[in-house]
C-alpha positions in Angstrom: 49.0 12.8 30.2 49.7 14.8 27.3 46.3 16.1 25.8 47.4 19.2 24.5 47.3 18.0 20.3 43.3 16.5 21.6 42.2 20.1 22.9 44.3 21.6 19.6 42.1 19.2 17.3 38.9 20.2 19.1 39.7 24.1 19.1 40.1 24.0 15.1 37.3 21.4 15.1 35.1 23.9 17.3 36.5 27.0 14.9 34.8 25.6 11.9 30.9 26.6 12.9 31.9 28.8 15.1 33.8 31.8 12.7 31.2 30.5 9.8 27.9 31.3 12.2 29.7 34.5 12.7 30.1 35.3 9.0 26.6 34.1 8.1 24.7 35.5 10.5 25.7 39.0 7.6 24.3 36.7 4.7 21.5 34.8 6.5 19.3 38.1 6.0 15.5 38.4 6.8 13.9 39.8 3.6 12.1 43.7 3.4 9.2 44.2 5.4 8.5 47.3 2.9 5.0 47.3 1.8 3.2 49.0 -1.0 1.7 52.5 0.4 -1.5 54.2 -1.1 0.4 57.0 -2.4 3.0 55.4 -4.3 5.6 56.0 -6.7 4.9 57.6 -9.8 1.5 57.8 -9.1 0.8 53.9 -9.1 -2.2 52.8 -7.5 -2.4 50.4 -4.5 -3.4 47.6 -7.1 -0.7 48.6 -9.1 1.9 47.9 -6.9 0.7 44.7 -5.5 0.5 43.3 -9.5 4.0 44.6 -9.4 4.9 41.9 -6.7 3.3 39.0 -8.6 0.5 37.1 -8.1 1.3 34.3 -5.9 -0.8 30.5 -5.7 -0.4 28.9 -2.1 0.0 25.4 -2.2 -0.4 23.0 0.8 -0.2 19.5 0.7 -2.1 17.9 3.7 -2.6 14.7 4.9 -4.7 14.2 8.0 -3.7 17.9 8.9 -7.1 18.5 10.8 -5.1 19.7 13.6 -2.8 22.3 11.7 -5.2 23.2 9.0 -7.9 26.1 10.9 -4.8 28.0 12.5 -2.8 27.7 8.8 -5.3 28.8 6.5 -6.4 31.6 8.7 -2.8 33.2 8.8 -2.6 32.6 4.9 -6.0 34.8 4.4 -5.1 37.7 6.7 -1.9 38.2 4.3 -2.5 41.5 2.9 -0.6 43.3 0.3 -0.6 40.5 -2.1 -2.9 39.2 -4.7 -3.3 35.4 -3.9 -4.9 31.9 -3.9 -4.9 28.8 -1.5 -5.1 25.9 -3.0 -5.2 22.5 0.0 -4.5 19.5 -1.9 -6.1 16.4 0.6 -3.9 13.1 0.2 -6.1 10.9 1.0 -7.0 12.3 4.8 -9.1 10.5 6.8 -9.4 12.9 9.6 -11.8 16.3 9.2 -9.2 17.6 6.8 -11.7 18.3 3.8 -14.6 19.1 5.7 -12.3 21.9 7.3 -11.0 23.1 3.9 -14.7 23.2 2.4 -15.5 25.4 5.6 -12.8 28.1 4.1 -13.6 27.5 0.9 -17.5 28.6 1.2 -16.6 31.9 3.1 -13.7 32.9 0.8 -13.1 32.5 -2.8 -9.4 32.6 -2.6 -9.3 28.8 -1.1 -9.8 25.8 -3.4 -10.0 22.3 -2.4 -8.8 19.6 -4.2 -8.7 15.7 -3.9 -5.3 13.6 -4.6 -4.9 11.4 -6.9 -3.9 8.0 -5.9 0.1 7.7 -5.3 1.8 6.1 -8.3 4.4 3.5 -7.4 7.9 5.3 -6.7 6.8 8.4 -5.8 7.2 10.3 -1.4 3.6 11.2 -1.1 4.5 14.5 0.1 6.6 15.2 -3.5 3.6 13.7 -5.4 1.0 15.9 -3.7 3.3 19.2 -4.4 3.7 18.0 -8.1 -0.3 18.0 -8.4 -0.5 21.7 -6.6 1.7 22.5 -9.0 -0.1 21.3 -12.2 -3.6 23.0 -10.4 -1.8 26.6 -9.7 -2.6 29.6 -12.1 -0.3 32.0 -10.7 3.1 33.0 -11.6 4.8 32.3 -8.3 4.2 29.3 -5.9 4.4 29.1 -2.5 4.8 26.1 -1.2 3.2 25.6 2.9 3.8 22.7 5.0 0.2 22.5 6.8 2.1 23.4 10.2 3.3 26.4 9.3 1.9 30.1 10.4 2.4 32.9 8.1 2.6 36.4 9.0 0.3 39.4 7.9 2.5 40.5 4.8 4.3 37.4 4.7 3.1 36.5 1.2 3.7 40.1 -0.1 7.5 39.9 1.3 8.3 36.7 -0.3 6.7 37.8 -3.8 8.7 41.3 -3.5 12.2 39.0 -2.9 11.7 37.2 -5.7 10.3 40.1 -7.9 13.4 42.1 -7.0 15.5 39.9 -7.8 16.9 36.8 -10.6 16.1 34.5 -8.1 14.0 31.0 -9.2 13.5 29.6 -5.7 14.0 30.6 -2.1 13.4 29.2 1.2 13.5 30.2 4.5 13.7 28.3 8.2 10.3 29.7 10.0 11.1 30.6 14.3 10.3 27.0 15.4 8.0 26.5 18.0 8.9 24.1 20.7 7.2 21.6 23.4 8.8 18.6 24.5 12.4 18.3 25.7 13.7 16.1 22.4 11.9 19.1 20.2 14.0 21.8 22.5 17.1 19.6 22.4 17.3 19.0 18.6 15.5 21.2 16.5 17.3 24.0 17.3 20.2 22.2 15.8 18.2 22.9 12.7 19.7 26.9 12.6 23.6 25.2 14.2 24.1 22.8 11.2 22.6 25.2 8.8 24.8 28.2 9.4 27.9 26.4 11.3 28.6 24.5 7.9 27.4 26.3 5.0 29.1 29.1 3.4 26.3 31.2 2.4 29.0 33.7 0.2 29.8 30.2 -1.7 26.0 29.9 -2.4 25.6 33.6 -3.3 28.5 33.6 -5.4 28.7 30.5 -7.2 25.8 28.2 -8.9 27.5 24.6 -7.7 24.7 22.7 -6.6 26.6 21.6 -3.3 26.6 24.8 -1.8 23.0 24.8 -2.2 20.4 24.4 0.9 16.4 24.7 1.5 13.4 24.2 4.2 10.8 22.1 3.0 8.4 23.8 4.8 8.4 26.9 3.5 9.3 27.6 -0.2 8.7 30.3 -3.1 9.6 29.5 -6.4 8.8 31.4 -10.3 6.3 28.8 -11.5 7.8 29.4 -15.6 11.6 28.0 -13.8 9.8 25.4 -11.7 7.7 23.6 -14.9 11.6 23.9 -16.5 13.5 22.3 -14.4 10.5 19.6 -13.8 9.9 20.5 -10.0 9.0 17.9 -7.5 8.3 15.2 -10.3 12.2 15.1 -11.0 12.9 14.5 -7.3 9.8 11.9 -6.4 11.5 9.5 -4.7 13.4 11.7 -2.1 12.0 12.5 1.6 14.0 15.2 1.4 13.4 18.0 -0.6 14.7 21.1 1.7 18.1 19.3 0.0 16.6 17.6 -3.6 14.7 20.8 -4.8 17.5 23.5 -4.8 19.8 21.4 -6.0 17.2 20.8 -8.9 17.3 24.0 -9.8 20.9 25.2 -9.7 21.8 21.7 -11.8 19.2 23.3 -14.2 20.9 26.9 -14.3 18.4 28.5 -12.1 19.5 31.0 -8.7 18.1 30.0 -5.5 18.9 31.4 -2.1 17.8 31.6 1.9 16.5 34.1 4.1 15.7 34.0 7.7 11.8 33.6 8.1 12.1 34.0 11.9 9.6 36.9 12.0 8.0 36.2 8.5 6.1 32.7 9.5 6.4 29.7 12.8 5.9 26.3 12.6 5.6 23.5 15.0 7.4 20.6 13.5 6.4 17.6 15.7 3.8 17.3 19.4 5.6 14.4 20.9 9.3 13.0 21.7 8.7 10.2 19.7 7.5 12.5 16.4 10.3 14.3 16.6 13.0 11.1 16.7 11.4 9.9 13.5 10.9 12.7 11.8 14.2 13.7 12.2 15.1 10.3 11.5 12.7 9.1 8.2 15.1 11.6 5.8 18.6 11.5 7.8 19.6 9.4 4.7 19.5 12.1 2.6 21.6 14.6 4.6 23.6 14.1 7.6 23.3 10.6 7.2 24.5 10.5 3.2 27.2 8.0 2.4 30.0 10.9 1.5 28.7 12.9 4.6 28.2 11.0 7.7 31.8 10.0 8.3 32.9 13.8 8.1 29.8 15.0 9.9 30.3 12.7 12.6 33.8 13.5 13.3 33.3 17.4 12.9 30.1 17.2 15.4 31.8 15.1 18.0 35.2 16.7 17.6 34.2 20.1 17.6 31.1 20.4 19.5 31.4 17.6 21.9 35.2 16.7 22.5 35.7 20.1 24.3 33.4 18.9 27.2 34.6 15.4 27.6 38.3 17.4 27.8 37.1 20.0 30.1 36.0 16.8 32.6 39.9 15.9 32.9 41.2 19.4 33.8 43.0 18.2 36.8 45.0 16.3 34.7 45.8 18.9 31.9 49.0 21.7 31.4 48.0 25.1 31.6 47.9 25.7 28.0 45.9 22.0 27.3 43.0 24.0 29.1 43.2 27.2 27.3 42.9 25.3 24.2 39.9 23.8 25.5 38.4 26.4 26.9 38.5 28.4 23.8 37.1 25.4 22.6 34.7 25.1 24.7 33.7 29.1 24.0 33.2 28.4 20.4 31.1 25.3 20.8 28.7 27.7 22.6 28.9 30.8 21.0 26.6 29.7 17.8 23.8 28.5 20.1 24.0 31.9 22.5 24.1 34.0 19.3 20.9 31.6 17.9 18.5 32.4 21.5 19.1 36.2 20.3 18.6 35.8 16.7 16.0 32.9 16.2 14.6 32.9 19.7 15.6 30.2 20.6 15.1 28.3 24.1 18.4 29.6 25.9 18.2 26.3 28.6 18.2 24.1 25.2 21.5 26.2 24.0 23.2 24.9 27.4 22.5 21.3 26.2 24.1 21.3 23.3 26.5 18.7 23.6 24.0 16.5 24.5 22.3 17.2 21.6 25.0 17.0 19.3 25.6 13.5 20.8 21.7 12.7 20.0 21.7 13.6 16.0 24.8 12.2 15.9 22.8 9.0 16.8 19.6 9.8 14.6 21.7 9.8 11.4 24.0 6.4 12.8 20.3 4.7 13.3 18.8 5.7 10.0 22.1 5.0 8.3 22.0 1.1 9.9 18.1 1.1 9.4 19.0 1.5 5.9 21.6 -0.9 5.8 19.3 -3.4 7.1 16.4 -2.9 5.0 13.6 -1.5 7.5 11.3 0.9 5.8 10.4 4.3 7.1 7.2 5.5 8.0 5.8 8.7 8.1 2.0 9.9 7.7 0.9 6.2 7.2 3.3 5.6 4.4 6.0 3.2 4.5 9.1 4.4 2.3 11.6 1.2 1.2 15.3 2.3 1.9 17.2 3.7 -0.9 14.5 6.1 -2.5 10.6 5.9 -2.3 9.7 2.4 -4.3 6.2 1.2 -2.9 4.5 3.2 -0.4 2.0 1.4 0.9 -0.7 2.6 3.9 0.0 1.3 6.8 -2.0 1.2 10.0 
């Protein structure tokens, strides 16, 4: 049995995210943790320099976030360094949310709550509720918090000090990820593999094409003058996905954006159960992985690079000498992104060792969501229901 030209295919298969993690890992850069001192240049004052960084407005949408909310906002208010407000936008919670917010708010000036209008027809609820942040913010930069998400002490003043050094309109960064159950170990490392394994971060330095752009929707800074421009989240309402929609807004619009690595800047823990983390990954697939021009290509690259190489290495008794050096090397490359992801991100290193088997299960999220959509069925996520094909009628469901 001649598998030679199959172990050949999955060594340049395997090649791809394996030289490109490599080369990223140079461009993929956490941001300054410099901080204004008392004594500072030119005889600035401590105020001085923190008005120098911009004045920042937090925005966090939250819906039924009761959980998140206490550990989130106290993160946000031990930022230091930066002159800031939190604004907690409630959608409509029918948990403690509010009642949590109004706790903060009555202890600290810098927190505002604010009530949701109802959804209009056609819009993601989560797109809608960072539209009306948006519209409520008086600062010249906006952060934009997932509920989830932990920041750290001079988080805010690093972000603000990025963009105000800088032409960039919007940046985003992928928080250290915080993991419990074994699908949440399994697959949302893969978060940091796809990211870096298949985009060329030069390409999205060097050139403005909107393809080469990429975001994390849960953590995102962006000049509030270039957001109104380009008509932020109101000109991507119906997506789910707007890690994906909202750089690609801006770069269409002539605006910079870019990524940093957040690992030591903020955490987040995505989903609490196995089932959580199937759907979420699921209820946007559509939009990425899962895109019409992208699955096909996807697919074959993840199976033919990072999960070929195994299924080869179980017929070794059968294989030349040189069929299993190709897969060997094959096999090397598969694995070196994850191992150099445990050191970098700090990630799990027993999940790296899964990775084929993880590979093999978002290959399967995107195939589900891609026939879910096919056949009509809605997703839901935070008691919405989403229609396929773009937001239409969200509805509450029980």
């Amino acid at each position: 049995m001649n598998l030679e030209p199959l172990a050949l295919l999955a060594l340049m298969l395997a090649a791809i995210p394996g030289g490109l993690s490599v080369v990223n890992l140079f461009f993929y850069r956490k941001l300054s943790a410099s901080r204004p001192s008392l004594s500072s240049h030119r005889g600035r004052s401590f105020a001085d320099e923190i008005e120098g960084r911009g004045r920042l407005s937090v925005l966090i949408p939250a819906r039924n976030e009761e959980a998140n909310l206490r550990g989130m906002l106290e993160s946000v208010l031990a930022n230091c360094g930066a002159d800031f407000e939190v604004i907690v936008l409630d959608d409509h919670s029918t948990d403690r949310t509010a009642e949590i917010v109004r706790g903060f708010a009555a202890g600290d000036a810098r927190v505002r709550l604010e009530f949701a209008p109802p959804l209009p027809a056609g819009w993601c609820g989560k797109q809608h509720a960072c539209h009306v942040l948006a519209q409520r913010a008086k600062n010249p930069l906006l952060v934009f918090m997932d509920a989830d998400v932990r920041l750290a002490p001079d988080g805010l003043a690093r972000m603000a000090g990025f963009l105000q050094t800088s032409d960039i309109a919007l940046a985003s960064g992928v928080p250290r990820q915080e993991l419990g159950t074994f699908s949440e170990r399994l697959l949302i490392p893969l978060i940091h593999f796809v990211l870096l394994g298949y985009l060329p971060m030069f390409m999205m330095r060097w050139t403005q094409r909107a393809g080469f752009s990429a975001g994390c929707g849960q953590l995102f800074i962006a000049r509030a003058e270039a957001y109104r421009a380009t008509g932020g989240h109101a000109r991507i309402r119906t997506t789910l996905h707007d890690g994906v929609k909202l750089p690609r807004l801006f770069r269409r619009a002539g605006y910079r954006t870019d990524l940093f690595d957040a690992t030591d800047l903020a955490s987040c823990r995505m989903y609490q159960t196995n089932g959580e983390t199937w759907r979420g990954l699921g209820k946007n697939a559509t939009e990425g992985l899962a895109a019409p021009g992208a699955i096909l290509p996807m697919t074959a690259l993840l199976l033919g690079g990072q999960v070929l190489p195994f299924g080869l290495a179980c017929l070794a008794p059968w294989m030349t000498e040189r069929a299993l050096v190709l897969t060997g090397l094959a096999i090397a490359l598969a694995y070196g992104p994850r191992l150099l992801a445990v050191w970098r991100f700090r990630q799990p290193l027993g999940a790296a060792f899964l990775h084929p088997l993880g590979v093999i299960a978002l290959v399967a999220i995107q195939w589900l969501a891609r026939i879910r959509q096919f056949a009509g069925k809605p997703s839901v996520w935070k008691g919405r229901s989403y229609n396929p094909g773009g937001v239409a009628e969200p509805v509450n469901v029980a």
